[in-house]
C-alpha positions, -999 to +999 in steps of 0.1 A: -286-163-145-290-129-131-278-098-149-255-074-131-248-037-144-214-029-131-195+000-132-154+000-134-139+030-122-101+013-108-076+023-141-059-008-140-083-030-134-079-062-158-048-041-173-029-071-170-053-099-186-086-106-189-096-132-161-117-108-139-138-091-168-144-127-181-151-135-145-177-111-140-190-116-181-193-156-169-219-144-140-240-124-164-227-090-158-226-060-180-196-041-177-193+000-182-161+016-178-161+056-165-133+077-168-128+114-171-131+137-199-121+165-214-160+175-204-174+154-181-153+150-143-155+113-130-173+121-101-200+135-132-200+103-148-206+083-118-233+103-110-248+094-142-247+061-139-248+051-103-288+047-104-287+020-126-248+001-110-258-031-089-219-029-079-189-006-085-152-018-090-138+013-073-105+032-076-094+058-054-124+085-060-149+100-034-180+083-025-196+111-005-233+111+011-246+127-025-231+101-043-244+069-022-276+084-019-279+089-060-275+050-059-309+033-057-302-004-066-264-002-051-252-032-032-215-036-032-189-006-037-154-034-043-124-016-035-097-025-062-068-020-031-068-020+003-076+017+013-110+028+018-106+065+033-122+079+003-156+061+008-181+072+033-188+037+052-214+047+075-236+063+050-231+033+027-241+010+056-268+029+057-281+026+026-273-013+032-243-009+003-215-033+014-179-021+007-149-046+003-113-045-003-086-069-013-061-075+010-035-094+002-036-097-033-006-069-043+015-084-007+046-104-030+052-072-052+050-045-022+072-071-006+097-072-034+093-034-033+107-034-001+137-053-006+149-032-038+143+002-018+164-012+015+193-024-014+188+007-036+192+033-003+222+013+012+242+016-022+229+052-030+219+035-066+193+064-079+224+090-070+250+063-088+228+060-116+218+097-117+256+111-121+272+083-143+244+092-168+261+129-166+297+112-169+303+121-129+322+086-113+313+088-078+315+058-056+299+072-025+303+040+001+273+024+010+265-004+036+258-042+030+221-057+045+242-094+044+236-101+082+227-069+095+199-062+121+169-059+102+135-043+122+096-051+107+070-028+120+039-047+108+041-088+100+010-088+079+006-104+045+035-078+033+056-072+064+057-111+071+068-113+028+097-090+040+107-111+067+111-145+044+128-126+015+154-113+045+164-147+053+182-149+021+204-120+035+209-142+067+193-112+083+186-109+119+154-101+123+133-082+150+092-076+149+068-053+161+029-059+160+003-064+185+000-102+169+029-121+173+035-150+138+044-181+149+053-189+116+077-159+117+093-173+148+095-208+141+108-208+107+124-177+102+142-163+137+121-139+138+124-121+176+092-098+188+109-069+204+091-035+216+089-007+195+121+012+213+143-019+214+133-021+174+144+010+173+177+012+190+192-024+174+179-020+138+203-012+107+171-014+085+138-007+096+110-013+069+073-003+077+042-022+070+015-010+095-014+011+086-018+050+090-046+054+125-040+082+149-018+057+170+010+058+140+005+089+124+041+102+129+052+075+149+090+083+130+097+116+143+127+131+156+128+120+188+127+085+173+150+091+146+175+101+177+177+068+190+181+049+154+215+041+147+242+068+126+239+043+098+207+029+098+182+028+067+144+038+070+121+021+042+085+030+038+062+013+021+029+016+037+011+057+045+033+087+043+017+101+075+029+072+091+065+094+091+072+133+099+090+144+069+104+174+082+125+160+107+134+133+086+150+158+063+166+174+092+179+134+107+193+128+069+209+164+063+224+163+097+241+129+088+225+110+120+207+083+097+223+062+068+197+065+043+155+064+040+129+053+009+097+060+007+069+047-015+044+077-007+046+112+013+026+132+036+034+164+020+033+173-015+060+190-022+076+168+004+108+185+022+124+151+008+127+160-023+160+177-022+180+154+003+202+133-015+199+103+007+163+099+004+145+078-025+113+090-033+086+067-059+048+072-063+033+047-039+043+023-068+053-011-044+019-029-065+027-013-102+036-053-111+017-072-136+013-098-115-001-078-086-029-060-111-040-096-118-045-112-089-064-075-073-080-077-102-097-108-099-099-103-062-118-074-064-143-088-094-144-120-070-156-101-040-178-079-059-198-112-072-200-125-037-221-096-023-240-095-055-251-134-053-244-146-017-252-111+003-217-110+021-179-107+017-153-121+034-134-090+031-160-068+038-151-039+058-190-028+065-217-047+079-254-044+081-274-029+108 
C-alpha cells in the first residue's frame, strides 16, 4: 500500500468522530495537523510543509501562486466545504494539483438552519429571549409560516431540503433556478415562478444560490420594494448575495417583516443594530452530524485523486 503524507489544515475536520482520519490511516496515510501559533502564522506552517504534502485537507486559508508553486509532489488540495474562492485554481491546474469540494455533505443541517431562522425572525425570538433575560415582558406580534407563501431561490441539495421540510407547514411553495426539480414538483407542489413573481407573492423568501456577479446584490432596494409589508428574508448562502444597506433602511422603514442572515458582506454590517434582523456567523453546518459526513467526504475525495487520478467533485481539470 502506498504511503500518503497529508496535511490537515480544516479545524473541524474529524471533530465529530474519527471515521475519516481512520479512513485515510486505513489507505496508508500519514497525517500532520497545522495550525497557528503564537510564533509561526498558518500560511508559515504550510509553507514548511507543503514540499513534502501529497494532498492537503484544506480550510478556508489562501493558496496563492507562492504557495502552489512551494508544492513539488502536490496532487489534490480537498476542500473541507464547498467554497473555493480562497485557492488559486488556475495555477493549481497548472501545476496539475486537483482541487475538490464537498457538496452536499453539510445540506440537512444548513437546511434545518433555514427553517429555525424563518421561525425565529417571524416570532422575533432572539429580541423575546433577549429582554425576558432582563425581566422586560414584551410580546411583540409575530406572523405564523402555517400555510403561508413560501419563495426558494436555489433548489440544490439545500434549497430543495427547504422545500420538503416546508411541506410540514403546508406551505405553498414557489422556486427559482435555471433547473427546474421534478421531484420538487411532483411530490412536493412546488411551482417554478420568475424571479419577480417570487418576489411579489412570497411571505418568506429563503436563499440558496451561490454568490457570481449575476447575484451579487440581487436583494436590493428596488427588490425589497416589491416584497410584501410583512414578508421574511432568510439567508443562508453569501452575504454579497444581499445589499445590507438598503436592507437596514427596508427593515427600519417598516416595509419588510423581518430578515436572518447566516453571513454578511460587511463587517461591521449596518445590520447589527436593527432590531428585526438576526444575525449568526455563517453557522447553518456547525452540527455534529454535518462535521462528520464533510469530514469523510472530504478524506474520501482526497484518496480518490491520490489513488484513482480524478474526483468526482473536482472543480479543476487537467490540461
Amino acid at each position: 500500500m502506498s504511503s500518503f503524507r497529508v496535511l490537515v489544515t480544516a479545524r473541524s475536520f474529524g471533530s465529530s468522530d474519527d471515521k475519516a482520519l481512520n479512513l485515510l490511516k486505513e489507505h496508508g496515510c500519514e497525517v500532520v495537523h497545522l495550525k497557528a501559533t503564537a510564533d509561526k502564522s498558518l500560511q508559515d506552517q504550510l509553507l514548511q510543509h507543503i514540499a513534502q504534502a501529497d494532498g492537503i485537507i484544506a480550510g478556508l486559508e489562501e493558496y496563492d501562486s507562492l504557495l502552489l508553486d512551494s508544492a513539488n509532489k502536490l496532487k489534490v488540495i480537498s476542500r473541507y466545504g464547498v467554497g473555493y474562492d480562497a485557492i488559486d485554481v488556475a495555477h493549481a491546474a497548472k501545476n496539475n494539483i486537483l482541487v475538490t469540494i464537498t457538496p452536499g455533505a453539510n445540506g440537512s443541517s444548513v437546511a434545518d438552519f433555514a427553517m429555525a431562522l424563518m421561525l425565529s425572525a417571524a416570532r422575533h425570538v432572539p429580541f423575546l429571549n433577549e429582554h425576558t433575560k432582563r425581566g422586560e415582558f414584551v410580546r411583540p406580534v409575530g406572523g405564523e409560516m402555517y400555510k403561508k407563501t413560501l419563495g426558494v431561490i436555489g433548489t440544490g441539495r439545500i434549497g430543495a431540503g427547504v422545500v420538503k421540510r416546508a411541506s410540514g407547514f403546508e406551505m405553498n411553495v414557489l422556486c427559482h433556478d435555471i433547473y427546474e426539480n421534478e421531484e420538487l414538483k411532483n411530490s412536493y407542489n412546488a411551482i417554478y415562478v420568475d424571479f419577480d413573481t417570487l418576489v411579489r407573492e412570497s411571505d418568506f423568501i429563503s436563499i440558496h444560490t451561490p454568490l457570481t456577479e449575476q447575484t451579487y446584490h440581487l436583494f436590493n432596494a428596488e427588490v425589497f420594494d416589491r416584497m410584501k409589508p410583512y414578508a421574511v428574508l432568510v439567508n443562508t448562502a453569501r452575504g454579497g448575495i444581499i445589499d445590507e444597506e438598503a436592507l437596514a433602511k427596508a427593515l427600519q422603514e417598516h416595509k419588510l417583516g423581518g430578515a436572518a442572515l447566516d453571513e454578511t458582506e460587511l463587517k461591521p454590517s449596518p445590520l447589527i443594530d436593527v432590531d428585526s434582523c438576526i444575525l449568526t456567523p455563517h453557522c447553518g453546518a456547525c452540527t455534529r452530524e454535518a462535521s462528520s459526513a464533510m469530514s469523510v467526504m472530504a478524506a474520501q475525495n482526497l484518496l480518490d485523486v491520490l489513488e484513482l487520478g480524478t474526483c468526482e467533485y473536482q472543480v479543476t481539470l487537467l490540461w
